[in-house]
Every structure is written in structure tokens, then in C-alpha cells.
N, C-alpha and C positions, 0 to 999 in steps of 0.2 A: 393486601394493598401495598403497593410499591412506595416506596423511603423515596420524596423527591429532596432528599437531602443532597447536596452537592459535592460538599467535602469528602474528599477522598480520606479512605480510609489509613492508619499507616501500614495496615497488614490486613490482604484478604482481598477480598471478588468487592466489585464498584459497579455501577451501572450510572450513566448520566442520562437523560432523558433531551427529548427536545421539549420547547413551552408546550406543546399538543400533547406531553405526554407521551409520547411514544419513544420510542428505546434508540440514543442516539449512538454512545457508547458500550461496551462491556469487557471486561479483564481485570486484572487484579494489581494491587500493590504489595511490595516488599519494600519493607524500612523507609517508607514514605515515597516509592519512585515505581514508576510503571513496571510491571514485570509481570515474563509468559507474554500467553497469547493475547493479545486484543482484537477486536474487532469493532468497527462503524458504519453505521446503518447510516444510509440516504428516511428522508423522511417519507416515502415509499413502502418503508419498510425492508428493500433490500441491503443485503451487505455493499457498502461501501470501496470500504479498503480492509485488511487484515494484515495481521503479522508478530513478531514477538517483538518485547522490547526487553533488554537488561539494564540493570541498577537507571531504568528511566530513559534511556536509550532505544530507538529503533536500532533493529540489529536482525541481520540472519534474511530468506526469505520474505516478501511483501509483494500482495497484489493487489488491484483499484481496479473496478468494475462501475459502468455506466448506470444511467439511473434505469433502464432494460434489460438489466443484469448481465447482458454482454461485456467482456472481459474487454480490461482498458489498457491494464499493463499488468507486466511483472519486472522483479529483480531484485537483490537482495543489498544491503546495507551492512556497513563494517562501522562502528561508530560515529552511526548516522550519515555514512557517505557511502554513495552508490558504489558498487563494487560487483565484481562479476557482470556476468551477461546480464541486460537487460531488454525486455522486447514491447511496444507498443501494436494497439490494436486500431483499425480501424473500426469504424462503426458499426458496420457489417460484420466485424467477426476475422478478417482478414490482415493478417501480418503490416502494421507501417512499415516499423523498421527494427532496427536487432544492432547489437553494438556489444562491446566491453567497453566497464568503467573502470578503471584504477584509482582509488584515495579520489573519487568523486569526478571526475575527468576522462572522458572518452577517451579508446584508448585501441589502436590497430582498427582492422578494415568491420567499416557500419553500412548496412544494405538499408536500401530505399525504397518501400514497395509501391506501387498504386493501391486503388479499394478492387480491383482484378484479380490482383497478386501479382503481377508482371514489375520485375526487377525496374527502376528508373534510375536506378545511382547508388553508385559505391562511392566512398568516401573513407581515405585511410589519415587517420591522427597519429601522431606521434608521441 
């Protein structure tokens, strides 16, 4: 039987539940703070979002997926700020748009797509 206990642990694998019971969280901690891989469940059952977090921090690779399990976004995080390429998904499965972030901040030329895929707009940041 599953521990609906809440409390994270200060060391080791965690699981949080939603009230139904079902698996809302899962990852571990080190020295009281998130770390490694996590992953989060929609109440579906599908994965959510994933990603690693350090000393409690998102950090590295992350992606979010619709409640259809169709992919929602990706992109990665530098302490907790977007960074590198990032790309969203339309609902279909098809490219929105695609960018660089700097220290959280768009950042040079972001492409605009339709649910087609047909370019609609460029847009360059500085």
C-alpha cells in the first residue's frame, strides 16, 4: 500500500498523490531540496511535464505534454530561467513557434508557425 504521507523526505525517492489517489508527483530529494529527475502526472494518468531539478532548482532539459499526450513544449532552464532553444507545440502535433532564451529573455530571430505548419512570422529580439 502507498505512504499518503506528504512530507518530503530529506533524502531519497518521494511520490505525492492527487486526493483520488493517483500518482500526481515522482523524484527524489537531496538535503531537503528537489533533485534528479522528476516527473508529473495529469490526473489521466499521463506524464505531465519532466525534468531534473539541482539543490531544488529546475535546471537542464524540460518538457510538458497535453492532457493526449501530445507534446506541448520543450526547452531547458539555467537556474530556473529559460535558456537555450525553446519550442512549442500546437495541438495537433505541429511546430507553434521556436526561439532562443538568454537569462529568461527571448533572444535573436523566433519563427511563428500556423497548426499547417506554414511560417506566419518572424520576429527578431535584441
Amino acid at each position: 500500500m502507498k505512504s499518503m504521507d506528504t512530507t518530503p523526505p530529506q533524502n531519497g525517492s518521494h511520490e505525492e498523490y492527487f486526493k483520488d489517489g493517483s500518482l500526481a508527483a515522482k523524484g527524489s530529494y537531496l538535503d531537503g531540496k528537489k533533485s534528479g529527475e522528476w516527473r508529473y502526472f495529469l490526473l489521466n494518468g499521463r506524464v505531465k511535464a519532466a525534468g531534473d531539478y539541482a539543490e531544488g532548482k529546475m535546471t537542464g532539459p524540460w518538457s510538458w505534454w497535453r492532457e493526449n499526450g501530445e507534446l506541448m513544449q520543450t526547452g531547458s532552464l539555467v537556474d530556473e530561467k529559460k535558456s537555450g532553444i525553446w519550442k512549442r507545440y500546437h495541438a495537433n502535433g505541429k511546430l507553434w513557434d521556436e526561439g532562443e532564451f538568454v537569462a529568461g529573455k527571448p533572444k535573436g530571430e523566433w519563427k511563428t508557425y500556423d497548426a499547417t505548419g506554414k511560417l506566419v512570422k518572424t520576429k527578431v529580439y535584441k
